[in-house]
C-alpha angles and dihedrals in degrees: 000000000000114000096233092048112126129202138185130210135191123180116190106207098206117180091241110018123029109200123188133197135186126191137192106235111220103228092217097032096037078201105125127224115213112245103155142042144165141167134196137180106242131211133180101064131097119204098343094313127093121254098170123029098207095067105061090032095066092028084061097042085045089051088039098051084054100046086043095050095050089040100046092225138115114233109218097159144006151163107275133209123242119196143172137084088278088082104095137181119227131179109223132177141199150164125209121180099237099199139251119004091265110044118124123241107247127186089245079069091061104055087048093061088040093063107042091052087051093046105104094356094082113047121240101253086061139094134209122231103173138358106210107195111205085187165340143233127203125196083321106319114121147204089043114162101188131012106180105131100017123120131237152090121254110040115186125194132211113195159172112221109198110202138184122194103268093230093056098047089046088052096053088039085057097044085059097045085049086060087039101258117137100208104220092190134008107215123177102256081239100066088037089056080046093067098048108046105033131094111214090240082064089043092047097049102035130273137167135231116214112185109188104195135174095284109356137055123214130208130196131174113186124170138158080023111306153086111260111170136016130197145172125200117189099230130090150143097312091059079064090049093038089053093052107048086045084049097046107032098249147125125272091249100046087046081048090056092043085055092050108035104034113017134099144187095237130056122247133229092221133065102218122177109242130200133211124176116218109177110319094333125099103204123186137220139177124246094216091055086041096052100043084052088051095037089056101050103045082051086060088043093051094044085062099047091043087057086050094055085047094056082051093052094232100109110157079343116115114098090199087054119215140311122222114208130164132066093293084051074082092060105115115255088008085132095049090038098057085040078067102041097042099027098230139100116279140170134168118269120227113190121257144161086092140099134209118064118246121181116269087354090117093065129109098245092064091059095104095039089052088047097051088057094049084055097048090048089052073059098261102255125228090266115055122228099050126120091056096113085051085056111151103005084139123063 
């Protein structure tokens, strides 16, 4: 490999699934090609956050081994994925004297003022992720976006401070060193599905992001540019699994096939008979008992994520609708079906700002794991979730 040579990693630490992809950064373009991916079923979390070290360690050395073998290079270090209904959005305030008239706005400034609006208004068990400024104002003057280089003396700050509880990022920090991987930045899988799979008009006029993963669901609202709300609800696509195999006397993974393979967000009008082999059984199932267990869940599932979007003050109030992202973003009419429940548009959000092909990489399931590379090729800052309002600038 060529020394300078760049690369840029995202491994997205599901509770179920870990998926892993590396890309090849262009020096003149900055735009990566995907050269590399694995996936890896993952034990040893409950609900987005880690109960046994041992499982996601090995699971992201496992996805890691695979996206290092097709790529030809060795991963040292990459962006991470956080997850659970401990992330939490909070709006947070603050004012700093900057000096003389004409002093220049440094970034130094800036983390000044970062830090006194985020002082008592984080506990102390948490950690920040991101500080996401909606804007500044300077000696008075309001709506700026970014003051570097301005002159004044008085700079205020308006925010949105993203935080994680400290023990349980420590604890996945810990789960990727153990596979050696240095994390240079920790970002909620939501905000990292954010930045594959969303134009800047949708960014400009609201939208929200809704990953649905194996057993959390994220949700993002980002406008005028910027992100705007997290939130974590402790549901997923293995309540729909769980349900099914209680409902029709069956185990987790043929539930898991049925799911798969036969059954839909919508319910149909007909009750056909549906097969699915498991070892040398054929076993049956009905699609009318299929579709009211599934029906039932994702409505649980939806009424979450509804009360998220109220928190959030966006209710039936996002003119770009809403993007569907993680593996039950495959479930048939799940676009159609959350269009109903949150009475907005909505439509399901492939990854995308990269180039190469790479099988499976354009589902909807690998958008975290896409955007988490994008973020680590902007150079993953110290905080996480930045990068979002740059969203797309590639591809």
């Amino acid at each position: 490999m060529q020394e300078q040579s760049r690369y840029a990693v995202g491994i997205d630490v599901g509770t179920t699934m870990i998926r892993c992809v590396v890309g090849h950064v262009d020096p003149t373009t900055g735009t990566p090609t995907i050269v590399g991916v694995g996936q890896t079923p993952n034990t040893g979390m409950r609900k987005g956050t880690v109960v046994n070290l041992a499982g996601p360690a090995h699971a992201i050395d496992e996805a890691l081994g695979d996206a290092e073998r097709m790529s030809g290079h060795e991963v040292n270090d990459a962006t991470i994925s956080a997850n659970g209904s401990h992330i939490l959005s909070t709006k947070a305030d603050g004012m700093i004297a900057v000096g003389m008239a004409d002093h220049e706005i440094n970034s130094d400034d800036l983390e000044r003022l970062e830090e006194v609006a985020t002082t008592g208004k984080v506990p102390a068990n948490r950690e920040i992720l991101e500080v996401v400024p909606f804007s500044y104002t300077l000696d008075g003057q309001g709506g700026i976006k970014d003051p570097l280089g301005m002159t004044g003396t008085r700079l205020e700050i308006n925010a949105n401070v993203i935080s994680a509880m400290a023990p349980y990022i420590a604890t996945l920090q810990k789960a990727s060193e153990m596979a050696t991987v240095t994390p240079n930045a920790v970002v909620p899988s939501v905000i990292a599905a954010a930045k594959a799979t969303l134009g800047e008009s949708q960014l400009e006029n609201g939208v929200a992001v809704i990953d649905i993963g194996g057993a959390t669901t994220g949700v993002a609202v980002l406008e005028e540019g910027d992100l705007q709300f997290v939130g974590v609800v402790p549901k997923g696509g293995i309540n729909i699994t769980n349900d099914l195999a209680i409902v029709l006397k069956t185990d987790p993974e043929v539930a898991e096939k049925v799911k798969i393979q036969h059954a839909s967000a919508l319910v149909r009008d007909t009750n056909e008979g549906v097969s699915v082999k498991h070892g040398e059984e054929i076993l049956n199932f009905q699609t009318k008992e299929i579709d009211e267990i599934v029906e039932a869940r994702l409505e649980d599932i939806f009424e979450a994520v509804n009360r998220e979007l109220t928190k959030a003050g966006r209710a039936g109030r996002v003119p770009s609708g809403v993007v569907i992202t993680g593996g039950t973003a495959n479930l048939p009419g799940i676009a159609e079906y959350a269009k109903t429940q949150l009475g907005v548009a909505a439509r399901v959000g492939t990854p995308s700002g990269f180039g190469g092909v790479a099988d499976d990489i354009d589902k909807p399931q690998f958008a975290a794991a896409v955007g988490l590379m994008l973020i680590d090729a902007q150079g993953a800052p110290k905080h996480a979730a930045s990068g979002v309002s740059s969203v797309k600038k590639a591809g």
